[in-house]
C-alpha positions, -999 to 999 in steps of 0.1 A, spaced: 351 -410 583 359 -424 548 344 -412 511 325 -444 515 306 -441 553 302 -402 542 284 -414 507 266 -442 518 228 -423 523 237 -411 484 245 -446 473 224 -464 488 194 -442 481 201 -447 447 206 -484 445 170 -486 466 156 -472 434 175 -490 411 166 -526 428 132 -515 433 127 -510 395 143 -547 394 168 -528 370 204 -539 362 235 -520 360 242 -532 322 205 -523 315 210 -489 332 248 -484 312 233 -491 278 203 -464 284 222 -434 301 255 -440 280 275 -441 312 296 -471 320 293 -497 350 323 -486 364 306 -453 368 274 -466 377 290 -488 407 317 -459 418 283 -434 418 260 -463 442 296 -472 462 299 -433 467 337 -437 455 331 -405 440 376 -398 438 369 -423 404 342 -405 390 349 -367 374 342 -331 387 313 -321 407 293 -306 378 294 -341 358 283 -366 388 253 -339 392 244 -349 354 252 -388 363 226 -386 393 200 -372 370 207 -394 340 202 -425 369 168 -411 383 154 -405 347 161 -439 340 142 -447 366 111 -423 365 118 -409 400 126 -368 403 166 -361 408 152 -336 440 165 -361 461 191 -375 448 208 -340 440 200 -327 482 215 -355 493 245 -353 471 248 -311 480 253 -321 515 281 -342 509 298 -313 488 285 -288 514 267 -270 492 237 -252 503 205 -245 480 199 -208 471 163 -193 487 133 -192 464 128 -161 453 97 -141 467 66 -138 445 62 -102 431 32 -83 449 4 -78 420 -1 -44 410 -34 -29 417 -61 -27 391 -65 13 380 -98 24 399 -123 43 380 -112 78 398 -79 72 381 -94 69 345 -112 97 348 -81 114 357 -65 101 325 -96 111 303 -94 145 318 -57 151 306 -60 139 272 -92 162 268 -73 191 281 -44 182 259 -68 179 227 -80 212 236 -51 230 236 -41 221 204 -64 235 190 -62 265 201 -26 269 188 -44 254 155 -70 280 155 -43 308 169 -20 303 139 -44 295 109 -59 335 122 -22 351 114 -13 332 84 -46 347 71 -41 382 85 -9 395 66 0 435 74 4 458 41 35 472 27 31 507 20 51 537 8 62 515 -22 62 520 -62 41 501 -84 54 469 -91 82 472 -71 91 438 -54 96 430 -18 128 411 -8 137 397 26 160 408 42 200 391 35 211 375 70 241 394 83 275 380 82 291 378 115 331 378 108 344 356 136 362 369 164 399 372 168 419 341 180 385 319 178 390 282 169 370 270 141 344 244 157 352 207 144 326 192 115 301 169 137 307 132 130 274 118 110 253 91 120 268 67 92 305 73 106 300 53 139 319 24 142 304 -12 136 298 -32 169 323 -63 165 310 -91 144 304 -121 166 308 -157 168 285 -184 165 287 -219 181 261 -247 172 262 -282 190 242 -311 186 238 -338 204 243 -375 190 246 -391 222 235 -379 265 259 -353 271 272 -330 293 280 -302 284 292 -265 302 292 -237 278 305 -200 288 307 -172 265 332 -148 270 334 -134 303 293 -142 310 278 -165 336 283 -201 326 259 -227 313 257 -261 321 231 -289 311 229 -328 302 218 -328 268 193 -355 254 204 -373 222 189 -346 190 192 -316 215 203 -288 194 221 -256 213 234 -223 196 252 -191 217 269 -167 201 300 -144 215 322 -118 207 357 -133 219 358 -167 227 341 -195 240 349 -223 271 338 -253 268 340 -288 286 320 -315 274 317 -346 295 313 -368 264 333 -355 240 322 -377 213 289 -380 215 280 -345 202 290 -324 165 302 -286 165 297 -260 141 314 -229 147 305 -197 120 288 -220 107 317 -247 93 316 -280 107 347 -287 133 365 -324 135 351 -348 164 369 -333 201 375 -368 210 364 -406 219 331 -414 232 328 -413 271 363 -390 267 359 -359 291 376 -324 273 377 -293 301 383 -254 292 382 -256 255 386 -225 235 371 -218 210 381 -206 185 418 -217 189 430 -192 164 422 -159 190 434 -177 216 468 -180 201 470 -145 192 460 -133 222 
């Protein structure tokens, strides 16, 4: 079975939608900044012409917003030709019961008790400051002097104990790096910082994204002209032409020559 026969329920679901919104291709290529080769190679189901995986999902969802129809669709029917399947729906978290009254009362009981004890030891040691014993045997104004704390010489063959590190010495967590990117035109755009979970999302033209990082950052932008990057907050040079498609950029270049 060809690309095209295995396609065809993606493609021509999607140009069902388009002709049924009486729309045209160039209309479609001017809205959603993707060209008509794309748009015809996305409804022919050539999909060896159009880029990886991750952009023709942003593609199918540019095309159906274009149209004001949900990607649901679209995207399942695209899944089963990559094989993919959808991850379950994670089950609703049982609601906790409300505290019953016996409960409270329970509660109440303990704080009382607690309240009551202290002051007890309140009462207890406001009677013994007030209660101090007499010296006797002692001359007339002869003063009373506590007692000097013994010296205790260490013992023979001990190791003197190290001085405790203060609070103030620790070291400083590692200061980490910023990345900003706006967009000027629809982009996709797949963000991972250092060894986390990935990102990925189409951005709208004036969709403004920060992360931050301690290393590095990977970055593959599916219109590399259509969006500006600030990195520690200094502006960076354009990553390329409009509709140009960068993969695996690190950032920033500098620590990943040294490393």
């Amino acid at each position: 079975m060809t690309e095209h026969d295995v396609s065809v329920s993606l493609g021509g679901y999607l140009r069902a939608l388009r002709e049924a919104r009486q729309a045209s291709l160039e209309e479609m290529a001017r809205a959603t900044r993707m060209s008509v080769h794309q748009l015809e190679a996305l409804e022919c189901g050539t999909f060896s012409e159009l880029p990886a995986p991750v952009f023709v999902k942003g593609f199918i969802r540019a095309y159906c917003h274009f149209l004001g129809e949900p990607p649901d669709e679209a995207l399942r029917r695209y899944r089963d030709i990559l094989g993919e399947r959808l991850a379950p729906e994670p089950r609703p978290l049982a609601a906790r019961p409300a505290p019953t009254w016996s409960g409270s009362q329970i509660f109440i009981s303990l704080v009382l008790l607690v309240v009551f004890g202290f002051g007890l030891l309140a009462l207890n040691l406001s009677f013994r400051r007030g209660s101090t014993p007499a010296v006797s045997g002692l001359a007339p104004g002869a003063k009373v002097e506590a007692p000097s704390p013994a010296v205790v010489p260490p013992a023979p063959g001990a190791a003197h104990a190290p001085p405790v590190a203060s609070a103030d010495a620790t070291a400083e967590s590692p200061t980490a790096h910023r990345l900003l990117v706006k967009a000027l035109e629809a982009t996709w755009i797949r963000i991972q910082p250092d060894d986390r979970r990935a990102v990925e999302e189409l951005l709208p033209p004036g969709a403004t994204r920060e992360w931050t990082a301690v290393k590095r950052f990977l970055l593959t932008v599916g219109n590399a002209g259509g969006i500006e990057i600030e990195l520690n907050g200094r502006p960076m040079p354009p990553l390329g032409a409009r509709g140009a498609v960068i993969r695996q950029l690190e950032l920033p270049q500098a620590a990943a020559a040294g490393s």
